[in-house]
C-alpha positions in Angstrom: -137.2 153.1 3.6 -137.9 153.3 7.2 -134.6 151.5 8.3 -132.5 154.6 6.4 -134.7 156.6 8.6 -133.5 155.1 11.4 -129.8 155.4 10.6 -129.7 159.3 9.5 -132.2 160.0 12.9 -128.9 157.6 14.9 -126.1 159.9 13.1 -128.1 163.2 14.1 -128.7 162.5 17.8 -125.3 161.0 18.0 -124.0 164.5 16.8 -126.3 166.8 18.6 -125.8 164.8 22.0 -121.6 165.4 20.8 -122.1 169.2 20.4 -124.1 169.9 23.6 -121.5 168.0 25.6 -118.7 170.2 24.0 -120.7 173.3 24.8 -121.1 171.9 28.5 -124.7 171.7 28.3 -124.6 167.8 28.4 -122.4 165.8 30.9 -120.2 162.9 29.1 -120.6 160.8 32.8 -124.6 161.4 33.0 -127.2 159.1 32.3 -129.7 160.1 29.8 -132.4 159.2 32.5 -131.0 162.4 34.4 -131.9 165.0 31.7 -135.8 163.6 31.8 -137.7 165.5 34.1 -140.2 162.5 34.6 -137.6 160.1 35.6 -136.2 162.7 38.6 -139.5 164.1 39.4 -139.9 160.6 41.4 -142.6 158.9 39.2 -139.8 156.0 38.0 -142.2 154.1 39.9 -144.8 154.5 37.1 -142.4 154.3 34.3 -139.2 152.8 33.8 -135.9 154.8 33.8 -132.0 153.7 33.7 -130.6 154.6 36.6 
């Protein structure tokens, strides 16, 4: 059961992350790490973001 969990939480934030970008709330070209505020507060020292 939990894999099926997995896939319908996949499908949802796939198609939230699609809407916000329509609505221009989300950039397409951004890297999630850019919408965290503790990876651009500067404490990617302490924890590991993409960049």
């Amino acid at each position: 059961m939990p894999h099926a969990l997995h896939s319908v939480t996949k499908s949802y934030a796939g198609t939230l992350a699609a809407a916000l970008v329509h609505e221009g709330v989300l950039g397409d070209t951004k890297v999630l790490a850019h919408y965290l505020l503790w990876c651009t507060a500067g404490r990617s020292r302490t924890r590991r973001c993409a960049r």
